[in-house]
C-alpha positions in Angstrom: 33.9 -60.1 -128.8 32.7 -58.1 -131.8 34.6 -55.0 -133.2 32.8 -52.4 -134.9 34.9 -50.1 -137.4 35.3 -47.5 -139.4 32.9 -46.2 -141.5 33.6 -43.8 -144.6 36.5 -41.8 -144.0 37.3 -39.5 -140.8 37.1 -35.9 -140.4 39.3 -33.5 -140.0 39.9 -29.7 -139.6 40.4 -29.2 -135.8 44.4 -28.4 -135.0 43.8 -29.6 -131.5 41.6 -32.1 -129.7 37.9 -32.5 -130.3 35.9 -32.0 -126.8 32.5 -32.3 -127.4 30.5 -33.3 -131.2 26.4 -33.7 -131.6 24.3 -34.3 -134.1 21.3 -32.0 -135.9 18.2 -33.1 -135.1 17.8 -34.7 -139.0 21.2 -36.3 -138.6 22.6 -34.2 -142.0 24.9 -32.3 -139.8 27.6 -32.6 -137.0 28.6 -30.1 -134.9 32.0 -30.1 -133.1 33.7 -27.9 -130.5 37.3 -27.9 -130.4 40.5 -27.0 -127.5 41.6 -24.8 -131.2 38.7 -22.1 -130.0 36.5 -23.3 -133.0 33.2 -24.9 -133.5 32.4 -26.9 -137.0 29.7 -27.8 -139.0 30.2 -30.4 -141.0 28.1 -32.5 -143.5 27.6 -35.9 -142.7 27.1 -37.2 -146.3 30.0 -35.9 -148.1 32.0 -35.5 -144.7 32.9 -32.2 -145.9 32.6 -28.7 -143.7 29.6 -26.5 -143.7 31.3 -22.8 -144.7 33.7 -22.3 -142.3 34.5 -22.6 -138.9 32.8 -20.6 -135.9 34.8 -18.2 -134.3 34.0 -16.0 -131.1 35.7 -18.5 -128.3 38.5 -17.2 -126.4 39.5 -20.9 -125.1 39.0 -24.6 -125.5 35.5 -25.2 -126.9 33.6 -28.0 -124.0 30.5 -28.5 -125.3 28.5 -28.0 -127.9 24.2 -28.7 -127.8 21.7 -28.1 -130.9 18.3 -26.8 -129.9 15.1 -29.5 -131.0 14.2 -27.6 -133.9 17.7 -27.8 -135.7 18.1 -24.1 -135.9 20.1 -23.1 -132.9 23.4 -24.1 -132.0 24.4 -23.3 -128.3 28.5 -23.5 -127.3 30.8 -23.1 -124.0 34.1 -23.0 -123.2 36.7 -21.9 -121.3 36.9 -18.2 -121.8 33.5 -18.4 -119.2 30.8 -17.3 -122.1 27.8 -19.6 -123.5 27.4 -18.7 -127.0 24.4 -19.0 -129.6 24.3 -19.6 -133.1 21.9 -19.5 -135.9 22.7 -22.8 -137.8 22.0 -21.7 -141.4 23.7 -18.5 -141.5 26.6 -19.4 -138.8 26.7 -16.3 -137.3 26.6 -15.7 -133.7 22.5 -14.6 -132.1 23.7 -11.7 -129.9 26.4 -11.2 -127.6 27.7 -13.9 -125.5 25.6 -15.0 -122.4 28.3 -14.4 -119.3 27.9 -15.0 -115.4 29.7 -17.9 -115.0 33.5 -16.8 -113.4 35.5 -19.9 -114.4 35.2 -22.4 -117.3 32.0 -23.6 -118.7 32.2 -27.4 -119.1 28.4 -28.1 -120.5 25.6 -27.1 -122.3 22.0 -28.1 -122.8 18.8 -27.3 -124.1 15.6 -27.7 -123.1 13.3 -30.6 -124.9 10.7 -27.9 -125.6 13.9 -25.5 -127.1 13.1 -22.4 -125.3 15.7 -22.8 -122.2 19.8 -23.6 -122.3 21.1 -25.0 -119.3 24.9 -24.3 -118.7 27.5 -25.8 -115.8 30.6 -24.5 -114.7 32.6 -21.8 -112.2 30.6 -19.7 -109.6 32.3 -17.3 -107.3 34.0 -18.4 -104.4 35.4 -21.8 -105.6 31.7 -23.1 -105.8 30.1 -24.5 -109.2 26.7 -23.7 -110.5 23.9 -24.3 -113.2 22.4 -21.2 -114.8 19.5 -21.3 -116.8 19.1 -19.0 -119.8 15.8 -17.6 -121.7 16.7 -18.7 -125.6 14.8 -16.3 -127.3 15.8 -12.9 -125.0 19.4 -14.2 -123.8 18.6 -13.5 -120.2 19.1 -15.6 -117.1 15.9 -17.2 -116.1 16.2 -16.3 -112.4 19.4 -17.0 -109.7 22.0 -20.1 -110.8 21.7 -23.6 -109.1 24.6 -22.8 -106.6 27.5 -24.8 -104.3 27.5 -28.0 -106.5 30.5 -30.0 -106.0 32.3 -29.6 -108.9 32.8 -29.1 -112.5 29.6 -29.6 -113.3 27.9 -31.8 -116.4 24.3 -31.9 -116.6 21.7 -33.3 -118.6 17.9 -32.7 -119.5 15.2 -35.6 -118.5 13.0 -36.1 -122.0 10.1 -33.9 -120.8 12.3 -31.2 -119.4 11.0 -31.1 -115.9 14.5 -32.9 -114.2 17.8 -31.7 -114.9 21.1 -34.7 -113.7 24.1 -33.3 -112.8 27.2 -34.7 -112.0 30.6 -33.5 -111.3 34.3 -34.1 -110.9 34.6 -32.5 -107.3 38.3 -31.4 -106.3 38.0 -32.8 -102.3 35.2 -35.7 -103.2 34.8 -38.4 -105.5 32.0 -40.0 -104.3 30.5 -40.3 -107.9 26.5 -39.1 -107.1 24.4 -37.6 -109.6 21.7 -34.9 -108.1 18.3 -34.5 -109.4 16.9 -31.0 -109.4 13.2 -30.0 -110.0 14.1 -27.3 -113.4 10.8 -25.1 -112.1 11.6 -24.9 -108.8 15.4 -25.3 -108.6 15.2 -27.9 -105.8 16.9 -31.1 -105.4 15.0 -34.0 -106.1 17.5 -36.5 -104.5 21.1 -38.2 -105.4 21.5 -41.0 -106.6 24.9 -42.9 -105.5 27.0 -45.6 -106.6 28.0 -48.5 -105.1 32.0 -47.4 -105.1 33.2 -43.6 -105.2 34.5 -42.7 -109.0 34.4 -39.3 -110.3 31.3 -38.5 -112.8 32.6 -37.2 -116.0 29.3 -37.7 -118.1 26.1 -38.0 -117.6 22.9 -39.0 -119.7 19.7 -39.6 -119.7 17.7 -42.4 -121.6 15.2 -41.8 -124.5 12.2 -42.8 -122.0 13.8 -40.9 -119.2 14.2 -44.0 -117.0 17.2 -44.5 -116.9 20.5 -42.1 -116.3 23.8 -43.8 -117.7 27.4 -41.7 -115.9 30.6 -42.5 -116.8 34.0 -41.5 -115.2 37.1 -42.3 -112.9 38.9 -41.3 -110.1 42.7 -41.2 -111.5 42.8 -44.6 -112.6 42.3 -47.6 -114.8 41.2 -49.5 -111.6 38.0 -46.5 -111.0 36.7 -46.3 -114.3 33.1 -46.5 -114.1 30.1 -46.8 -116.2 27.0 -46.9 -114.1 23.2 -47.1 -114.9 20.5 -45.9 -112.2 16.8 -46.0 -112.6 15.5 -42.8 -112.1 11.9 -43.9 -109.8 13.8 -45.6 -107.6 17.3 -43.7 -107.6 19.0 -47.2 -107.3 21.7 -48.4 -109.2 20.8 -51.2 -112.3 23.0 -54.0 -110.9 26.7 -53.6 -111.0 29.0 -51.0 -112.9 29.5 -52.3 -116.6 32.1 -54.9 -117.5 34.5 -53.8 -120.5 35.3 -50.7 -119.0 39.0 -50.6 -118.7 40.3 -47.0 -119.4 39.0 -43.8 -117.8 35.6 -42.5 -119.2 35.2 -39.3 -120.9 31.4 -39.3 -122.6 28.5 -41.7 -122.8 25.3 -41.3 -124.7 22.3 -43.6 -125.2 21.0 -44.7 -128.7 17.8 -43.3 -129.6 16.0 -46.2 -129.7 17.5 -46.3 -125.6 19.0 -50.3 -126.4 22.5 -49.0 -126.3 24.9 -47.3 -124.5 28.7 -45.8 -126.0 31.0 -44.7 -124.0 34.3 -42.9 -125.0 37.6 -44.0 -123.4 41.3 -43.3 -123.6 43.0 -45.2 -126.0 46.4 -44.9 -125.1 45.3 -47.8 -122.7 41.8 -49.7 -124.5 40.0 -49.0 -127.6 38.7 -46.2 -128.3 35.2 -46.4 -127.0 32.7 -49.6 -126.3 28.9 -50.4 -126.4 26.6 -52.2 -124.0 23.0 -53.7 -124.1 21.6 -51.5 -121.9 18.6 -53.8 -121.1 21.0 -56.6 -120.2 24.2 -54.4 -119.4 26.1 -56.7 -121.7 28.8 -55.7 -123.1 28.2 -56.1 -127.3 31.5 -54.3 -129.1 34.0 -52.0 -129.4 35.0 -49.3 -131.7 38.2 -49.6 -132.4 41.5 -48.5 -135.0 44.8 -49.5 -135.5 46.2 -45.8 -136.5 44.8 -44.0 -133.3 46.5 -43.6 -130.0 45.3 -40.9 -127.7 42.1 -39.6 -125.9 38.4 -40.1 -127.0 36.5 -37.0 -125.6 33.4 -37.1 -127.1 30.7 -40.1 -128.3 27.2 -39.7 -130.1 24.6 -41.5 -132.2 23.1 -40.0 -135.0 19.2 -40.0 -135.5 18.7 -43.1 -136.6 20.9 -44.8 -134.8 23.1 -46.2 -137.4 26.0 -44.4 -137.1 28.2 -43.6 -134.0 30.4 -40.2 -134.1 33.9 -39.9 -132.0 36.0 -37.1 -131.7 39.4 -37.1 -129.5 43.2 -35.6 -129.2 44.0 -36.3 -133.1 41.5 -33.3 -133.7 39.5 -35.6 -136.1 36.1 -36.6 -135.9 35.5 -40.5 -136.9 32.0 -42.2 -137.8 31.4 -45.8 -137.2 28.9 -48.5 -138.7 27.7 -50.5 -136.0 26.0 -53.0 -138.5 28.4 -53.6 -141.3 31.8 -53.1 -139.2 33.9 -53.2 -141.4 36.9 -50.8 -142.4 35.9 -48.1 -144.8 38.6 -45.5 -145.7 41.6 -44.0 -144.2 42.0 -40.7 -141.9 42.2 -37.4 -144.2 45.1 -36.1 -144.2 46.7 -32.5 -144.0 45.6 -31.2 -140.3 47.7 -28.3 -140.8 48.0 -25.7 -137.5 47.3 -22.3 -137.7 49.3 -19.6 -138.9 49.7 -16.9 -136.4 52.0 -14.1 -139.1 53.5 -13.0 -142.2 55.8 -11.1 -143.5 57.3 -10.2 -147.0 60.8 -10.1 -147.2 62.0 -6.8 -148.8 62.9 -8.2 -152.3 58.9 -9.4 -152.6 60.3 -13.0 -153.7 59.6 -14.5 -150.2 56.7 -15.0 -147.5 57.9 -16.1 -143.9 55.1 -17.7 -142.1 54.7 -18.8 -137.8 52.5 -20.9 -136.3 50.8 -22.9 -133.7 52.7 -26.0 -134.4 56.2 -24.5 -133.4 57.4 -23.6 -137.0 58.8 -21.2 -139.3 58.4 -21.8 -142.8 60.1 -19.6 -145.9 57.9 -19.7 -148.7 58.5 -18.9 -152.9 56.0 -16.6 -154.3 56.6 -17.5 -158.0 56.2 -20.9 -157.5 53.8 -21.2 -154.5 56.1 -23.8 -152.4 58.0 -24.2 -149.4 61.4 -23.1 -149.7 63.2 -26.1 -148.9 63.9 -24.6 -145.3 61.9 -25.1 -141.7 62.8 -24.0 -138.1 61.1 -25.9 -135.5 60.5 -24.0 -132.3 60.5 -25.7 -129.7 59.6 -23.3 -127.2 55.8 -23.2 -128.4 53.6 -22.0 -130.9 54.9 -18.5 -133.3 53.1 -15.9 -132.6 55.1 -13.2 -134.8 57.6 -12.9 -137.5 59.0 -10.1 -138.9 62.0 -9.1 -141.5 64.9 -6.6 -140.7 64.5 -3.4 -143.5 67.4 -4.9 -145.3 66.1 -8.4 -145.3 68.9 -9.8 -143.8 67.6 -11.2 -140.4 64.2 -12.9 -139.6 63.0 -12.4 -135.8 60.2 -14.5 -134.1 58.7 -14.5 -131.5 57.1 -17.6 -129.4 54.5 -17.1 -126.3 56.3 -18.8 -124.2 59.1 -16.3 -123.5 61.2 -16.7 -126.4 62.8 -14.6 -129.3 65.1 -16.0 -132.2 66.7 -14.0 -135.0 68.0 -15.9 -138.2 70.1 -15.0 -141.0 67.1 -14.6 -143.5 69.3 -15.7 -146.1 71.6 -18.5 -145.2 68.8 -19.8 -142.3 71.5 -19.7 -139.4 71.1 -18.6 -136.0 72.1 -15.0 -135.3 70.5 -14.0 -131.8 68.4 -15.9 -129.1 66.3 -17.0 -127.4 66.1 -13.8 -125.9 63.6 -14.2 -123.0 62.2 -12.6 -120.3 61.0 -15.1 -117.3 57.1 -15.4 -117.4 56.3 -13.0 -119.9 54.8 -14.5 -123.4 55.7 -12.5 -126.4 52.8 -11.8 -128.5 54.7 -9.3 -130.9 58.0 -8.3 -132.3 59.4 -5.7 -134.6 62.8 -4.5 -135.9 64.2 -0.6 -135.8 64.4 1.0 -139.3 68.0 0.6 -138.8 67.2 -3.3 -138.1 69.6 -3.1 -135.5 67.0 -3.0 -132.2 64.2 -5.6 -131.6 61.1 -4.6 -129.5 59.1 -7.2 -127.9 55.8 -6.9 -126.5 55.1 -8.8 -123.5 51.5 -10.8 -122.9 51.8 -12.2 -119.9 49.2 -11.7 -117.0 49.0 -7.7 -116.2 52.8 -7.9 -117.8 52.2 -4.8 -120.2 56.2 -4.6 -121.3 57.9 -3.9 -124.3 61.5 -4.4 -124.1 64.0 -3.5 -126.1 67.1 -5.8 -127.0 70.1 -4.4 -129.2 71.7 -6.3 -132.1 75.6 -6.2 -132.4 76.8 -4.0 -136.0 77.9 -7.2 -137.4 76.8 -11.0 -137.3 79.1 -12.6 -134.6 80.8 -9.3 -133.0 78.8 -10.2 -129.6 75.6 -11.2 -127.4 72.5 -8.7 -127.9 71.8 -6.7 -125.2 68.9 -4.4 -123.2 68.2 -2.6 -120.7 64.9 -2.8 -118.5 61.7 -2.6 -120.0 59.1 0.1 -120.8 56.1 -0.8 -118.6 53.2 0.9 -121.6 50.1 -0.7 -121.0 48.2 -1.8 -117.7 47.8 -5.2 -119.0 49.6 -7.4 -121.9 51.1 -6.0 -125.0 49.0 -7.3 -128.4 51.4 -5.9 -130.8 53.9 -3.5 -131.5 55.6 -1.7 -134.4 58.4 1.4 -135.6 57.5 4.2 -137.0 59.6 3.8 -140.5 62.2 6.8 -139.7 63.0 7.7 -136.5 62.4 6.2 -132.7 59.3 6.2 -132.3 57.1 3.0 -130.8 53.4 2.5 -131.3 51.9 -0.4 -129.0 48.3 -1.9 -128.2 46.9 -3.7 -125.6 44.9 -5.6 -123.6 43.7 -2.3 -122.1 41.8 -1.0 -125.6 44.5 1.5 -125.7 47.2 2.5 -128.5 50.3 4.5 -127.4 53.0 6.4 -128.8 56.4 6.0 -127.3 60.1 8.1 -128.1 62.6 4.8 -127.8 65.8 7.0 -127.1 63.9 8.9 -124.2 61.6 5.7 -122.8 58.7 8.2 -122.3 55.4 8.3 -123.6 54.5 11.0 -126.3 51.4 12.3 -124.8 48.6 10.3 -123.7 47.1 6.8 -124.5 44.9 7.1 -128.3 41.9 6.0 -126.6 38.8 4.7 -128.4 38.5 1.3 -128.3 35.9 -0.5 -126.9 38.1 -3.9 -126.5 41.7 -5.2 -126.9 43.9 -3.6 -129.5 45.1 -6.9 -131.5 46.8 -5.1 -134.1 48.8 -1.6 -134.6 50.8 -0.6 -137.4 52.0 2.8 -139.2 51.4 4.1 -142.5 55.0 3.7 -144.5 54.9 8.0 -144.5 55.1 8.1 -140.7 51.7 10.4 -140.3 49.4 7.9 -139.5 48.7 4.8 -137.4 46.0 2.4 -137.6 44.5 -0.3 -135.2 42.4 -3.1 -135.2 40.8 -4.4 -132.2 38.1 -7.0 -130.8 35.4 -4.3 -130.9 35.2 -5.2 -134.5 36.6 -1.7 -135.4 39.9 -0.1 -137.5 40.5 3.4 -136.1 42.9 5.5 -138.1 45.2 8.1 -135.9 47.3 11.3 -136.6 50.5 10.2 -135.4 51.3 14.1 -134.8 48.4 15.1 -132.8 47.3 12.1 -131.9 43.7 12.6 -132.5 41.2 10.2 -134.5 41.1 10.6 -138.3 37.2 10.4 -139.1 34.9 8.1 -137.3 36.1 4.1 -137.1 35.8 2.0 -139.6 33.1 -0.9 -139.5 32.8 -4.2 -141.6 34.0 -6.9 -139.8 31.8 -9.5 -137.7 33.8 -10.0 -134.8 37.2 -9.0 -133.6 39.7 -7.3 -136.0 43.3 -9.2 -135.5 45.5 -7.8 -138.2 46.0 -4.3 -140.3 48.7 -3.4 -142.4 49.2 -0.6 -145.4 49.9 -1.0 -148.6 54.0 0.1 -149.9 52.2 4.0 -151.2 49.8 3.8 -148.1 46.4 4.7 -150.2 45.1 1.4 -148.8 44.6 -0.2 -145.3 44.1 -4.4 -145.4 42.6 -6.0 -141.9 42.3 -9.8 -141.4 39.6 -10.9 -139.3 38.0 -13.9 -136.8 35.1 -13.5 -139.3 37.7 -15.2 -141.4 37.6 -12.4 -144.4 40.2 -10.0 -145.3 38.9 -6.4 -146.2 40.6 -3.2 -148.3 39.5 -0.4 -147.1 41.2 3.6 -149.2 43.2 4.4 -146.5 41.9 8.2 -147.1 38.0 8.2 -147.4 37.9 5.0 -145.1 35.7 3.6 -147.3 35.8 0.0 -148.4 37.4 -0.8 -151.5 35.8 -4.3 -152.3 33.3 -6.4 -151.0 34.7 -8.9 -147.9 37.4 -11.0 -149.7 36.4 -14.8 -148.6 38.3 -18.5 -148.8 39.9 -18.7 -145.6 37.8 -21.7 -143.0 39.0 -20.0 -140.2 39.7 -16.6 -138.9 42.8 -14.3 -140.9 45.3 -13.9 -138.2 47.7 -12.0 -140.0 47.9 -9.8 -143.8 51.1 -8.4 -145.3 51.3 -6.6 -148.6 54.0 -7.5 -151.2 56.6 -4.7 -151.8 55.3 -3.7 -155.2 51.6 -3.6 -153.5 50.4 -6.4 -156.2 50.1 -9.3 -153.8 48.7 -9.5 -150.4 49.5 -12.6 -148.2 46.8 -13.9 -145.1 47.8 -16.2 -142.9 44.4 -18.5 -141.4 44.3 -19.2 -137.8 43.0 -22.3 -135.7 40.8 -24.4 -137.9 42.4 -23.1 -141.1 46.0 -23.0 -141.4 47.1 -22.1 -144.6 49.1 -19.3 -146.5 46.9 -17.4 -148.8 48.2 -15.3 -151.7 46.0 -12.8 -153.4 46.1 -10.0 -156.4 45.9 -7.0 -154.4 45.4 -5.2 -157.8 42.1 -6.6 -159.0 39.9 -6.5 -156.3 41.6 -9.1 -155.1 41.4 -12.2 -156.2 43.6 -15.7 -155.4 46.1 -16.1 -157.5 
């Protein structure tokens, strides 16, 4: 048995598993989808990414399709939206195309480019195929409705057939359907010899041949099955070699061989079969890689065979020369969710996806020798008391710590509320009460948990929760004297709440055309500012609570973090377009052009005390700390 292997080094820059990778038309460029939210474009000859990564998802990326000319990229997930994108530029083509109600699990394009063809949730528990007009974004007619189940699909060559295959909850009888794309009708099944459940589906180059590949819950079902398409009959016998459930398969171009992608926590990480023959010819295999294979593709020319899996790393593999060629890159760092400053300016605290708090030195750049590992889930928020003695996090899975932000130790926590995620958290200027906002499923509760005088003179306590927003709580923050809370939600609203009184001062700040992700007040008290997925920073009068001028605009996609600077003449925002802005706080005008270096969207700014340094935090596909010269336009330092 041969063993093919590595070829030039991996790569990587998803924080979580690859799903679904393809290949441009010219072979020059991958594109991969990602459960981190993200799609990538990477070069294939320097293995290096293309600008950086493509945010818009809301949920784990499933497939991702380029159109026949090269230009178009089409993606789906699970936030329920196909998405297009122009190739050179990166940027999204219009809005999101929505009528599925459920997660979207594939995505094609038509050989002639002018249709995509996407599977996935319909209402009432059924699954369904919609097909979409490329060039206006419209659906072309009603969906392909009740299919059995989470629906993958493929075009035939001339674009006249669409396969579709499923993973049906209450039947795994493992059938492909043909449907007649002008008409929508069904053109017949085709059925395998023993039920499995049909993960993938393919068609051959000469479209006469359909290669599906699946399980049905165990080692024992994994199938890989070839049918020819005049006949609807299966080629012989399911494949030999396939011994771990299949997850992708896909034909060489020349239509000689067939991959298919397999978990290697039990078998290699994906195999390769004379189709011709149904022999099996080799494996691709590595010693360093345990875990799921989602996703299998050929380039172009055949030569090359791309993987992508669990790891988050995308490998390429030389069927001829197989031999070992480089290690995996190293450094798949998670994304960072916050910052803050500490007080004194000589310290940035950073949270993120991978559990952890980290204490960083701002003279020297480096870690402070000093981590907490979370184990309650990914840190969505971290924020110093005014004194800078206590650090409070927050995680979404319930959880809030406080540490002595000196000495490390553990003051407080986890305080936690059954159910309810905590997206934000924020300290009293006293530093003595911590308010939580909740993000749970229509939670929309802040609550409000009081610190003992002194470290070690009791537990924390509270009292039940304001209920502020009709759905969850995106962030929260004091106003620097007094008790008042400012909150945003899900809802597109921002509030103003009096703490000692638990009522609302007057009525929601209204305005917002999406979820607020990001609320904060000027260090003055008079103003609030908020960010929000309509792409917008709105600036408020804290005592009248009316808008301050018309919003401000700049940002390609949502808006996930604002903040003032210490004398509050200038507003920062961070966002999924992965550039941080300055904006003077009193014209509303921007400051500089959009400050780039972050690969992935800016989920969090803080200014320094002194109002020289700014610090960004870069979310999924990114991860790391940025610190910039807020004086000079600003610039890395």
């Amino acid at each position: 048995m041969r063993h093919v292997r590595l070829s030039g080094d991996p790569l990587s820059g998803h924080i979580s598993p690859v799903r679904s990778l393809a290949f441009s038309p010219d072979g020059t460029t991958l594109a991969t989808g990602g459960g981190d939210w993200t799609v990538r474009l990477w070069d294939v000859a320097s293995r290096r990414p293309i600008g950086h990564a493509l945010a818009g998802h809301t949920g784990r990326v499933r497939s991702v399709a380029f159109s026949p000319d090269g230009r178009t990229l089409a993606t789906c997930g699970d936030d329920r939206t196909v998405r297009l994108w122009d190739v050179a530029s990166r940027r999204p083509i219009g809005d999101p195309l929505t009528g599925h109600i459920s997660p979207v699990f594939s995505v094609a394009f038509s050989p002639d480019g002018t249709t995509v063809a996407s599977g996935g949730g319909f209402a009432n528990g059924c699954w369904a195929v919609w097909f979409w007009d490329v060039e206006s974004r419209r659906p072309l007619g009603d969906p392909i409705t009740d299919l059995p189940g989470l629906v993958r699909l493929a075009f035939s060559p001339d674009g006249r057939t669409l396969a579709t295959g499923g993973t049906p909850y209450e039947s795994t009888d493992g059938r492909v359907r043909l449907w007649d794309v002008e008409s929508r009708r069904p053109l017949g099944d085709l059925r395998p010899a023993s039920p499995f459940e049909v993960v993938s589906v393919a068609f051959s180059p000469d479209g006469r041949t359909i290669a599906a590949g699946g399980t049905s819950g165990g080692v024992e079902h994994a199938r890989v099955v070839l049918w020819d398409v005049e006949s609807r009959r299966p080629r012989g016998a399911p494949l030999d070699g396939v011994v771990s459930p299949v997850s992708s398969v896909a034909f060489s171009p020349d239509g000689r061989t067939l991959a298919a992608s397999m978990d290697t926590r039990r078998a290699w990480g994906a195999s390769l079969w004379d189709v011709a023959s149904g022999r099996h010819i080799g494996d691709l295999r590595t010693e360093k890689y345990t875990g799921q294979l989602y996703a299998v593709a050929f380039s172009p020319d055949g030569e090359t065979v791309a993987t992508g899996g669990t790891d988050g790393i995308v490998r390429f593999w030389d069927a001829e020369s197989r031999d070992p060629a480089g290690e995996p890159l190293d450094g798949n760092t998670a994304a960072i969710f916050s910052v803050a400053f500490s007080p004194d300016g000589k310290t940035v605290a950073s949270g993120g996806d991978d559990g952890a708090v980290r204490w960083w030195d701002v003279e020297t750049r480096r870690p402070v020798d000093a981590t907490i590992a979370d184990e309650s889930g990914p840190v969505r928020s971290v924020v110093y008391s005014p004194d800078g003695t206590k650090l409070a996090f927050c995680s979404n899975r319930s959880e809030v710590r406080v540490r002595n932000a000196v000495r490390r130790h553990h003051i407080a926590g986890p305080l936690s509320r059954p159910h309810s995620p905590v997206e934000s958290v924020a300290f009293s200027p006293d530093g003595l009460t911590v308010a939580t906002g909740c993000g749970g499923h229509l939670d929309g509760t802040v609550w409000l948990w009081f610190l003992p005088s002194r470290e070690g003179a009791g537990d924390p306590t509270t009292t039940r929760p304001l209920h502020v927003h009709k759905s969850p709580v995106r962030s929260v923050a004091f106003r620097p004297y007094g008790w008042t809370l400012v909150t945003g939600g899900e809802d597109g609203a921002v509030r103003l709440w009096d703490v000692e009184s638990r009522r609302p001062l007057g009525d929601p700040l209204t305005g917002h055309t999406g979820p607020v992700r990001s609320v904060v007040f000027s260090p003055d008290g008079t103003t609030v500012a908020s960010g929000g997925e309509d792409g917008t920073l709105r600036l408020w009068d804290a005592e009248t609570r009316r808008p301050l001028g018309d919003p401000v605009t700049g940002h390609v996609g949502p808006v996930l973090s604002v903040v003032f600077s210490p004398d509050g003449t200038t507003l920062a925002s961070g966002g999924e377009d992965g550039t941080l802005r300055l904006w003077d706080a009193e014209t509303r005008r921007p400051l500089t052009d959009a400050v780039t270096g972050h690969t992935g969207p800016v989920q969090s700014v803080a200014f320094s005390p002194d109002g020289r340094t700014l610090a960004s935090g870069g979310g999924r596909g990114d991860g790391t700390l940025r610190l910039w010269d807020a004086g000079r336009g600003p610039g890395v330092r």
